[in-house]
C-alpha positions in Angstrom: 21.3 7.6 19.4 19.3 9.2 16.3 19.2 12.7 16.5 16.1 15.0 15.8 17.1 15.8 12.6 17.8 12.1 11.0 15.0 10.5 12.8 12.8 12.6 10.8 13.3 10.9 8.1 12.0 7.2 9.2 8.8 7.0 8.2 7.8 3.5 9.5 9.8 0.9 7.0 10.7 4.0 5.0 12.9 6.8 4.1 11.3 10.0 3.0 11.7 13.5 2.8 11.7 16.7 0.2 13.7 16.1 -2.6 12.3 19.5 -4.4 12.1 22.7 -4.1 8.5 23.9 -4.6 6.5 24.0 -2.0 6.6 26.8 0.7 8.2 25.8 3.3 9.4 22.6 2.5 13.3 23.5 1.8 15.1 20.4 0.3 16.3 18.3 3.2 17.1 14.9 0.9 20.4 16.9 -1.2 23.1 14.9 -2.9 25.0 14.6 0.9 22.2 13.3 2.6 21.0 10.4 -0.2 25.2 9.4 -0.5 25.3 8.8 3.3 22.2 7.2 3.4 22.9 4.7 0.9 26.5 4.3 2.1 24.4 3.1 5.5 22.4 0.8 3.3 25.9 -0.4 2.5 27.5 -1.2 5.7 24.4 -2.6 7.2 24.2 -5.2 4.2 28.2 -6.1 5.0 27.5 -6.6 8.7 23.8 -8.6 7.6 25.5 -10.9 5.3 29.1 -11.3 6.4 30.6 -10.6 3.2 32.9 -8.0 1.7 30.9 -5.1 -0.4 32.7 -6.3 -3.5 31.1 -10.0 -3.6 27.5 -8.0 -3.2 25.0 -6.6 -5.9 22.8 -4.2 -5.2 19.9 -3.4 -7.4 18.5 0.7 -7.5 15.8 1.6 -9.5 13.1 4.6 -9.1 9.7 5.6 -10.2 8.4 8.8 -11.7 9.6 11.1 -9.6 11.0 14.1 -11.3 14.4 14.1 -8.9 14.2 10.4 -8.9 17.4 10.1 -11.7 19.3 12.4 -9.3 19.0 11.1 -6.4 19.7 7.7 -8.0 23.2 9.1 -9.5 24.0 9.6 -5.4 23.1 6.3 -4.3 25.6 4.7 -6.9 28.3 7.1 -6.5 27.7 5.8 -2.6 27.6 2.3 -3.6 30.7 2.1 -6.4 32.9 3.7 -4.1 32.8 0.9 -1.4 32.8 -1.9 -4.2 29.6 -2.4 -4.8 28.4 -4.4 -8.0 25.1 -1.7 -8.9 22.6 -2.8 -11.5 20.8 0.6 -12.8 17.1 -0.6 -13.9 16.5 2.8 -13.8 12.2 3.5 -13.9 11.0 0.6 -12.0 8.3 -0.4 -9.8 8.8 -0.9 -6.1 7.9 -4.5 -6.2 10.1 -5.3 -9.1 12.5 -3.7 -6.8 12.1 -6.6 -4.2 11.6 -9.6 -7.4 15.3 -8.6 -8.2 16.2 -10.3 -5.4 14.9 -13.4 -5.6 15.1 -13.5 -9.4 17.5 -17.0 -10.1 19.9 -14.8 -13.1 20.3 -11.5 -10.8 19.7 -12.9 -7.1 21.0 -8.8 -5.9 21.8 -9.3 -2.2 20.0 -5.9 -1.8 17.8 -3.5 -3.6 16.9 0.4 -3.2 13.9 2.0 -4.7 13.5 5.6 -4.7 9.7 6.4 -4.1 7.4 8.5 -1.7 4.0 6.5 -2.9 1.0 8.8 -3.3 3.4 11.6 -1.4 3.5 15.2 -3.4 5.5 16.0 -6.3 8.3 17.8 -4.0 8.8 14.0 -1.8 11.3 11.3 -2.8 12.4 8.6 -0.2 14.6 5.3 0.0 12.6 1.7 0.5 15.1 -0.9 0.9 14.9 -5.1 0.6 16.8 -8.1 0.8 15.5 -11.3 -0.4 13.8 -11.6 2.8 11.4 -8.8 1.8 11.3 -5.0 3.0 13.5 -3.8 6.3 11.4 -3.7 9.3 11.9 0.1 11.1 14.5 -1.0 13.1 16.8 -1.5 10.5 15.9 1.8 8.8 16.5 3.6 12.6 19.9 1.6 12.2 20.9 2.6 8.4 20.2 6.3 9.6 22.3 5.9 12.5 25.2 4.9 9.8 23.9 7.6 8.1 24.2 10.1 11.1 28.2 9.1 11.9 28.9 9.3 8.4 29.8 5.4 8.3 31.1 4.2 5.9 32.9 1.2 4.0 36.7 1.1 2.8 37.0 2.5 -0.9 37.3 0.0 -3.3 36.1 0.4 -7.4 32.5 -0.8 -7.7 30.9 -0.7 -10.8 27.3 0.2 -12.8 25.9 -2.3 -14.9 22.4 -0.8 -17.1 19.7 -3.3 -16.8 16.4 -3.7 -18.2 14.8 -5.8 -15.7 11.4 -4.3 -15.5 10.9 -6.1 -19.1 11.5 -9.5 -17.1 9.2 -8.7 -14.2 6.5 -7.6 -16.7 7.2 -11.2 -18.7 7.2 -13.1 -15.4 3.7 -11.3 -14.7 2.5 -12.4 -18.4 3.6 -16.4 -17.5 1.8 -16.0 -14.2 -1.7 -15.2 -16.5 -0.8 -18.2 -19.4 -0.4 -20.2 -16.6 -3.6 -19.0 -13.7 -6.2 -19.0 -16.8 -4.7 -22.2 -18.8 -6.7 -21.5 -21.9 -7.5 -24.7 -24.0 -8.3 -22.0 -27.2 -5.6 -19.7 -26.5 -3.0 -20.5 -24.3 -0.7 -17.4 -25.7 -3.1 -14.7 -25.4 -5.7 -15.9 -23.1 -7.3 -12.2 -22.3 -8.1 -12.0 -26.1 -11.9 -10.3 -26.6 -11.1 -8.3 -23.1 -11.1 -4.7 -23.0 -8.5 -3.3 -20.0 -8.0 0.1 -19.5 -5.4 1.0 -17.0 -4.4 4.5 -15.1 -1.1 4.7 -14.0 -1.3 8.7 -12.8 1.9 9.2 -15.2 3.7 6.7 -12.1 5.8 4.1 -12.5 2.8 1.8 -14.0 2.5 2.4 -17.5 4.1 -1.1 -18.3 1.6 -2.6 -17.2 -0.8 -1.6 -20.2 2.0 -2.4 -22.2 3.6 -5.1 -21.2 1.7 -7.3 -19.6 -2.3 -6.5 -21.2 -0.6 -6.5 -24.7 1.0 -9.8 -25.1 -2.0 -11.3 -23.2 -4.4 -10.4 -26.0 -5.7 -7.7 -24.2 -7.0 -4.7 -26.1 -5.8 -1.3 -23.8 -7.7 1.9 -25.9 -8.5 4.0 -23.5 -6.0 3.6 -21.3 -4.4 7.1 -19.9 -1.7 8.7 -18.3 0.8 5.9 -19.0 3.8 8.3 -19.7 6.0 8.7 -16.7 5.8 12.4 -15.5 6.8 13.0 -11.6 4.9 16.6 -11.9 1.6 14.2 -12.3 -0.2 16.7 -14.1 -3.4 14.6 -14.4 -4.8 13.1 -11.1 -2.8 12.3 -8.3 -1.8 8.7 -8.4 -3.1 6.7 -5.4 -6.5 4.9 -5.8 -7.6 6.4 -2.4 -7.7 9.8 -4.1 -11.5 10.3 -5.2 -10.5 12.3 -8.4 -7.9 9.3 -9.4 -10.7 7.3 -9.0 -13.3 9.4 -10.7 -10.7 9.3 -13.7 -10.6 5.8 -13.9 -14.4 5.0 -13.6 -14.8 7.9 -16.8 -12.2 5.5 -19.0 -14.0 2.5 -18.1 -17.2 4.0 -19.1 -16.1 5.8 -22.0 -14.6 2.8 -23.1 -17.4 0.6 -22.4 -14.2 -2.1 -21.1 -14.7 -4.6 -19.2 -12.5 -3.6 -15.9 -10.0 -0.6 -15.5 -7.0 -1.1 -13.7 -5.4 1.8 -11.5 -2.4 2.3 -9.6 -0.2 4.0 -6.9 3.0 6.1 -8.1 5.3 2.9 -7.2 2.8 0.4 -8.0 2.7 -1.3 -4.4 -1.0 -0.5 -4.4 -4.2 -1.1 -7.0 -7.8 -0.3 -7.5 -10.1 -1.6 -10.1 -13.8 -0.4 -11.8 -15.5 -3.1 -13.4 -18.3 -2.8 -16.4 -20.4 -0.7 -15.1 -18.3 2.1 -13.3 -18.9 0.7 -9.6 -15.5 1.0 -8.0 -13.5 -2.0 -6.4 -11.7 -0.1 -3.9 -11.4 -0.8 -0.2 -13.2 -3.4 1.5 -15.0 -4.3 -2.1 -11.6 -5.1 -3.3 -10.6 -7.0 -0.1 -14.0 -9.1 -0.9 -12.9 -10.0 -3.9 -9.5 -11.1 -3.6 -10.7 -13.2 -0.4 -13.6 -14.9 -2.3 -10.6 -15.6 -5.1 -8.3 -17.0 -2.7 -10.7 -18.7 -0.1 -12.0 -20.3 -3.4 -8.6 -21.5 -3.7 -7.7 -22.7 0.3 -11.3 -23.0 2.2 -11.8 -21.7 5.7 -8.5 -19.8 5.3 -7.4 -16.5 7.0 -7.9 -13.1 5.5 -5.8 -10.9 7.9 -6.8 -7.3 7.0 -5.9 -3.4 8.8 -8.4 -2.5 11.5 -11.0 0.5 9.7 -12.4 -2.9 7.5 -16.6 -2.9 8.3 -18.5 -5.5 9.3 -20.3 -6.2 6.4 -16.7 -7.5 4.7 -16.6 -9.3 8.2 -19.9 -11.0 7.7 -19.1 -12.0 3.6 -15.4 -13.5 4.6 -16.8 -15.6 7.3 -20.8 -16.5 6.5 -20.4 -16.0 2.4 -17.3 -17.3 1.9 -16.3 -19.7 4.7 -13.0 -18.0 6.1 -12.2 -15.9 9.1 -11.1 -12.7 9.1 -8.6 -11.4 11.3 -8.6 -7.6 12.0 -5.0 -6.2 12.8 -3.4 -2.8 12.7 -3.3 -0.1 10.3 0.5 -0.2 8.6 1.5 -2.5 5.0 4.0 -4.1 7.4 1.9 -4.4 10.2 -0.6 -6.7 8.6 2.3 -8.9 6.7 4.0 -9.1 9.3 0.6 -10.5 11.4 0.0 -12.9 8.4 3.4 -14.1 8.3 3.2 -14.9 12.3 0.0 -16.7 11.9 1.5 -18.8 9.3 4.2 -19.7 11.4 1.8 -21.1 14.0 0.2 -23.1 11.9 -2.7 -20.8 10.6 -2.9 -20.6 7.1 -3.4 -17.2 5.8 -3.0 -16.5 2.0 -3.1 -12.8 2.3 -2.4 -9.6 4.4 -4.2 -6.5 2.8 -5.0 -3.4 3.6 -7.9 -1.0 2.7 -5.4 1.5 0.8 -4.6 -1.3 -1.9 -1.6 -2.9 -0.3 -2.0 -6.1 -0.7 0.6 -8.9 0.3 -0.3 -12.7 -0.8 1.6 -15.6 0.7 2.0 -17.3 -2.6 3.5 -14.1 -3.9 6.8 -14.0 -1.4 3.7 -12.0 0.9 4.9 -9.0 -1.2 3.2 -5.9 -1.5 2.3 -5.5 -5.5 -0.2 -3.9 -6.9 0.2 -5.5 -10.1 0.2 -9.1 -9.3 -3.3 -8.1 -7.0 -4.9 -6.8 -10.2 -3.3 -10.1 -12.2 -5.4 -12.6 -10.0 -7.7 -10.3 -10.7 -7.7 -10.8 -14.7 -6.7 -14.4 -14.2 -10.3 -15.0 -12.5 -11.8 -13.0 -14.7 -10.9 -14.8 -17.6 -11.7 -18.2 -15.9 -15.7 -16.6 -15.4 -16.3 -15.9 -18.8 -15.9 -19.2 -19.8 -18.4 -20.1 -17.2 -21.0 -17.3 -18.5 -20.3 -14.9 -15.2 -18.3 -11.8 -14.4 -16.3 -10.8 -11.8 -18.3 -8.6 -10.0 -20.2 -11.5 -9.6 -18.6 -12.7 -7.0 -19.2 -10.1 -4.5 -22.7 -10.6 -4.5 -23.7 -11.0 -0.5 -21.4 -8.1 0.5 -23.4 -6.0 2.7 -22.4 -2.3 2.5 -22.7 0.1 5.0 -25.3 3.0 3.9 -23.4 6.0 5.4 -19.4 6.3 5.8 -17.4 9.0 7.1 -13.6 9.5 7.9 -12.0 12.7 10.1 -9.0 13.5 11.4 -8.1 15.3 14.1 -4.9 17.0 14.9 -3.0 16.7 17.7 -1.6 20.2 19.2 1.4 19.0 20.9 4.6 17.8 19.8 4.9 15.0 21.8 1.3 13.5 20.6 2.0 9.9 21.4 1.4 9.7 25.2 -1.8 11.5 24.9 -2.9 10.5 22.1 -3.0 6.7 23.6 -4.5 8.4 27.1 -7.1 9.3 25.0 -8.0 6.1 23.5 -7.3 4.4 27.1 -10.0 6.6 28.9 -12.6 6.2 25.7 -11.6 2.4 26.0 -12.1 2.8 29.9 -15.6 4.8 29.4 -17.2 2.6 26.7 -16.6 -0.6 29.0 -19.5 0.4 30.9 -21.3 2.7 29.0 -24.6 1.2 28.1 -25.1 0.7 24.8 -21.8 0.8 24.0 -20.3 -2.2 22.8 -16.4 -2.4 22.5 -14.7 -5.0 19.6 -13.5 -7.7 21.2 -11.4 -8.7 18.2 -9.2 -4.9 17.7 -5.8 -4.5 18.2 -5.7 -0.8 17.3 -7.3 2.0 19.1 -10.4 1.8 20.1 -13.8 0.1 18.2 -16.9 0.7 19.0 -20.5 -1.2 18.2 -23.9 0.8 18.3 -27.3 -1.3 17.9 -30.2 0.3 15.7 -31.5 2.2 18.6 -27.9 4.0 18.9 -26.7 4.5 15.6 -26.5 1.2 13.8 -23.0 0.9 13.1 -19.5 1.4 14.4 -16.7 3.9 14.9 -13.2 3.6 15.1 -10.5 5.9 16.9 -7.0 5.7 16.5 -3.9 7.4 17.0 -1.8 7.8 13.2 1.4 5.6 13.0 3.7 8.8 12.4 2.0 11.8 12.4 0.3 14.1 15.4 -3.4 13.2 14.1 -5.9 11.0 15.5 -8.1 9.5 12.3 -12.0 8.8 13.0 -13.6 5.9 11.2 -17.3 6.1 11.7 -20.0 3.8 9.3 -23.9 3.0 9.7 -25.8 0.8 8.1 -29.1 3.4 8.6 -29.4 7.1 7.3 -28.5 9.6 9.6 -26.7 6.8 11.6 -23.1 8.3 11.5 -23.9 11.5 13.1 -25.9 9.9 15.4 -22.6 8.1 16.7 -20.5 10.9 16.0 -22.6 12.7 18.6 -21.7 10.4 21.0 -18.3 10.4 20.4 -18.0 14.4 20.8 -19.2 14.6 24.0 -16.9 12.4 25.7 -13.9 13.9 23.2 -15.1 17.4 24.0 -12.9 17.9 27.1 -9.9 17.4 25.4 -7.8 20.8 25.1 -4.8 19.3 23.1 -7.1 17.2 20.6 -8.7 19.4 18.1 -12.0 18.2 17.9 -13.2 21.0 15.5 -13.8 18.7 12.6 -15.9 16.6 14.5 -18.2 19.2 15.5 -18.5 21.1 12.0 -19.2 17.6 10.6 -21.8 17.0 13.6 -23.2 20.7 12.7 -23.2 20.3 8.8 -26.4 20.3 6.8 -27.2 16.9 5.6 
């Protein structure tokens, strides 16, 4: 049985917790102990996976920019080379190289370990873990903490480190991806030649990708920023759902007069874009587009996408562009895992994406990489030019709602779950005969909610959060003044509610337009 205090480290398919001091308090909880006994779990759950002996198994470990990043990696392979582990050290690294190492023909590494906490604060560090069958679902992180916990661990036997440079060949493999996905008949070598590409990589782990992928492809990079790896990220946070990230990005585009800009999360698992004119492709503009790329690709295919996507992006995927669209659950793992499941029953579906940026295609091992998003991205956009049209061209039709508002709402209990979901039961219960209120019929996460013209014009959404005591509140409109109108309506139903702090609803309901 997990105990209280390793249980709090599972964050869904993750590992995370405070690697540094810092931030009031927030003592360290990840110290050298914790991170060896944690690996050493990694270790004897691989042995028991795979039925072999640690000293036939490699294990890749890598980390992004992360200021305690290189010490926490020196516990992991003091873990590792004391059971008999064969380590490759790629040292900086993204999280999806991480995964590639695995299925790379030279290294094929039985296992992998990146330390990363995303877009978390400075003070966070965590463990993600994968096998060549992709990341560990949460069960098998509840089990490597459970090693953890009893101090498991493997007979000692002499392992050793080997240095690696590997994020070179997951850069080269991206470059071959572009030769190949634009097939140039002028310039097969440097087929984004007369492209400007600015990227922001937040001082993260995605610097390379200025470097070595936009460079060799021809691709001229001035004005690119904050490439240097620094895990005190001194600029903007890096996470393309931060709106000051994303203000940065849309001033280097601009400044730069380039054609897109490029920005991504700490651990490059996640992407956002600005095309020509500053307009940012973030959320369900950036789930338009990669749909229109890949329905282009495989008509009347299925987009599977997390459930806070509107119905405009609805409308496009299945009246613009021919495909369905399949609303699931908010969670990276959640929707691959859907896509994957529909694939297996015969439903093709090229892509599981979220509206943070994770975005998982089937032709890509259904991998979450930011990088190879944003290299269909270029690829297409190097194929329009020759045809005298631009990328952002192919998001014309996407209706856009005209208000948009997100709140969240704490939970004041520590066992939030159970209410939370009674919550979202009785709303469910009242809005099934409510007039007026129309319930999704197509949501598999809390509770959706339809409003005609007359009662708002849009939608909201209320769900419980995957791991934390907060219920978020999606609401969008496609008239002005819409979104308060439902929010109204929400409120007093969500009023009588002692243990859900509706306070944030009401000062939004209350605030001057």
């Amino acid at each position: 049985m997990l105990s209280k205090e390793w249980s709090k480290f599972k964050s869904g398919s993750d590992i995370r917790g405070v690697a540094l001091e810092g931030v009031k308090d927030m003592p360290i909880d990840l110290t050298d102990e914790v991170v060896e006994r944690m690996a050493a779990g990694f270790g004897v759950w691989l042995v028991e996976k795979l039925d072999k002996p640690a000293e036939r198994l490699k294990i890749s470990v890598g980390h992004d920019s992360r200021l305690s990043g290189p010490r926490m990696k020196a516990a992991v392979l003091r873990a590792l080379t004391r059971a008999g582990f064969t380590c490759y050290d790629f040292s900086l690294m993204s999280t999806p190289g991480m995964f590639m190492s695995c299925v790379n023909p030279e290294l094929s590494c039985d296992g992998a370990i990146q330390l990363t906490a995303s877009h978390h604060p400075f003070n966070r560090n965590g463990l993600k873990f994968f096998t060549k069958d992709g990341g560990l679902e949460g069960s098998d992180i509840a089990q490597i903490l459970t090693y953890a916990q009893d101090n498991a661990s493997l007979p000692e036997k002499e392992g050793k480190v080997i240095q690696y440079d590997f994020l070179s060949v997951y850069a080269a493999g991206l470059v071959e991806t572009v030769r190949k996905g634009v097939n140039s008949k002028t310039n097969y070598e440097k087929p984004l030649t007369g492209f400007k590409v600015v990227v922001d990589a937040g001082n993260g782990a995605g610097g390379f990708y200025a470097q070595k992928v936009l460079e060799p492809l021809g691709a001229d990079t001035t004005g690119s920023q904050f490439l240097e790896p620094d895990g005190s990220f001194p600029n903007h946070i890096p996470n393309p759902e931060n709106e000051e990230a994303m203000h940065a990005i849309t001033r280097a585009v601009l400044n730069s007069k380039a054609d897109i800009g490029l920005i991504f999360d700490t651990d490059v698992d996640r992407a956002g874009a600005v095309d020509s004119s500053g307009r940012e492709i973030n959320r369900n503009r950036l789930i338009a587009l990669i749909s229109a790329i890949l329905l282009e690709e495989t008509p009347g295919a299925t987009i599977v996408t997390d459930s806070i996507t509107s119905s405009g992006l609805k409308l496009f995927i299945e009246n613009k562009l021919g495909g369905k669209h399949h609303r699931f659950k908010r969670g990276y793992k959640n929707v691959i895992n859907e896509a994957i499941r529909l694939n297996n029953e015969g439903i093709y579906c090229p892509l599981a994406i979220e509206t943070s940026g994770h975005a998982a295609l089937k032709e890509n091992y259904f991998l979450d990489d930011g990088a190879y998003l944003v290299t269909k991205l270029l690829i297409k956009m190097a194929q329009l030019k020759e045809e005298g049209k631009k990328l952002d061209n192919l998001l014309d039709g996407l209706a856009e709602p005209v208000e948009s508002k997100e709140i969240r709402m704490n939970l004041l209990l520590e066992d939030f779950k159970p209410y939370g979901q009674q919550v979202i039961d009785e709303i469910a219960a009242f809005a099934e005969k409510e007039p007026g209120w129309l319930p999704a019929p197509d949501n598999y996460e809390g509770i959706r909610v339809s409003f005609d013209k007359n009662g708002g014009d849009g939608w909201f959404l209320l769900r419980l959060s995957l791991h934390d005591p907060l219920m978020p509140l999606n609401i969008e409109s496609d008239s002005a003044g819409g979104v308060k109108i439902i929010a109204r309506k929400l409120y007093e139903v969500l009023k009588k509610y002692d243990k859900l702090d509706t306070v944030p609803l009401k000062n939004f309901i209350d605030s001057a337009d």
